[in-house]
N, C-alpha and C positions, 0 to 999 in steps of 0.2 A: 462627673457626678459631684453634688454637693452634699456636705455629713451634719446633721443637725446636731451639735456637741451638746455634754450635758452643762445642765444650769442649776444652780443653788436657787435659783427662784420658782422655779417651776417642774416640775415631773417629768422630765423631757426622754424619748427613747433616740435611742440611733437611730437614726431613718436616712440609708442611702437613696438620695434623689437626683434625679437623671432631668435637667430641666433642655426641652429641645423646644417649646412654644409658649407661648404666655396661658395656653389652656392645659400644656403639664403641673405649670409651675400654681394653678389654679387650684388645679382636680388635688394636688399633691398638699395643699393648705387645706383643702377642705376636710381633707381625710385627715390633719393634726386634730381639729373640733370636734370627732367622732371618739373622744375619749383619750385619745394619747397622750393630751397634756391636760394635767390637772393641775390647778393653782395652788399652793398651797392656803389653809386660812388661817385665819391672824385671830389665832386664841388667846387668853391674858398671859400666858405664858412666856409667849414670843416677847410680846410690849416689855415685859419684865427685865428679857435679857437683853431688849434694846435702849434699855434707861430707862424707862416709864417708872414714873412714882405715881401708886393707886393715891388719890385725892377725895374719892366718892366711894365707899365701899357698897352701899344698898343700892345705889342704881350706879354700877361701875364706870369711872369715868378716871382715867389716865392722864397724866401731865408727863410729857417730853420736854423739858427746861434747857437751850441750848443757848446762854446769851439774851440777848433783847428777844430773840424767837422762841416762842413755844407752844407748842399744840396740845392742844385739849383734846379726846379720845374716851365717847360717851356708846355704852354700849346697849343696842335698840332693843324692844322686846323681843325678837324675833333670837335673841342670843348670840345673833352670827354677824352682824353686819354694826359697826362701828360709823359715831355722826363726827367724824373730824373738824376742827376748831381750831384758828391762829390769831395769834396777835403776836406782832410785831415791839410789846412793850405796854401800849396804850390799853385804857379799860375795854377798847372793844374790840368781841370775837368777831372774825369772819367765820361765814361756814365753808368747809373747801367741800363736804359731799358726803355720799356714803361709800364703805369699803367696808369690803367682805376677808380679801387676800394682802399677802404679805407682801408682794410687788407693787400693788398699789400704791399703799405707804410708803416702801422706796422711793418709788419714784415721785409721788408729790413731794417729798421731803428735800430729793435730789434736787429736786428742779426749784425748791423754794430757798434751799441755805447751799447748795454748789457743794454738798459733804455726803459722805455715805452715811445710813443710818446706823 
C-alpha cells in the first residue's frame, strides 16, 4: 500500500491506498476531489509573510521584488482570485494568469526563478 503524507500545501488526510490496476489507482484519485483535499487560498496575508509589499491599497495590488524579477499581484472583484504580472526588469508586464491558491503561486514562482517562495 501507498500513504498519501501530509503537505504544507494543501489539506491532505492519510489515506492508505492499495494500488493493484490502473482503475484502483483511478477510483482512489477520484475520491481525493470529493473533498479531502482542499487548497489552501492566498489571502493578503500569506503575500505579506512571503515578501509582498502592498503598492495599490484601493484596488490591492502586491509587488514580490526579487532581483531583476518581480511580480505584480492585483486582486479581482471577485475578492478571492489574484491577476499575476512579471517582468523581468523591463517596462513590460506579462500576464502569467489568475490564481485563487497558495500552491499555485509556488509553483509558478518555482518554475520562473528555480527558488522557493
Amino acid at each position: 500500500p501507498v500513504t498519501i503524507l501530509s503537505s504544507k500545501l494543501v489539506n491532505w488526510q492519510t489515506i492508505p491506498i492499495k494500488i493493484d490496476t490502473p482503475q484502483t489507482l483511478q477510483r482512489t484519485f477520484n475520491k481525493l476531489d470529493e473533498g479531502r483535499v482542499t487548497p489552501i487560498p492566498l489571502p493578503p496575508e500569506i503575500l505579506e509573510k512571503a515578501g509582498a509589499k502592498l503598492i495599490a491599497p484601493i484596488h490591492p495590488t502586491y509587488m514580490i521584488n526579487r532581483g531583476a524579477f518581480y511580480f505584480e499581484l492585483t486582486m479581482m472583484n471577485d475578492n478571492e482570485t489574484w491577476h499575476i504580472t512579471s517582468s523581468n526588469g523591463g517596462p513590460a508586464l506579462v500576464g502569467l494568469g489568475l490564481f485563487k491558491h497558495l500552491h499555485q503561486l509556488q509553483n509558478l514562482y518555482f518554475a520562473l526563478t528555480g527558488e522557493e517562495l
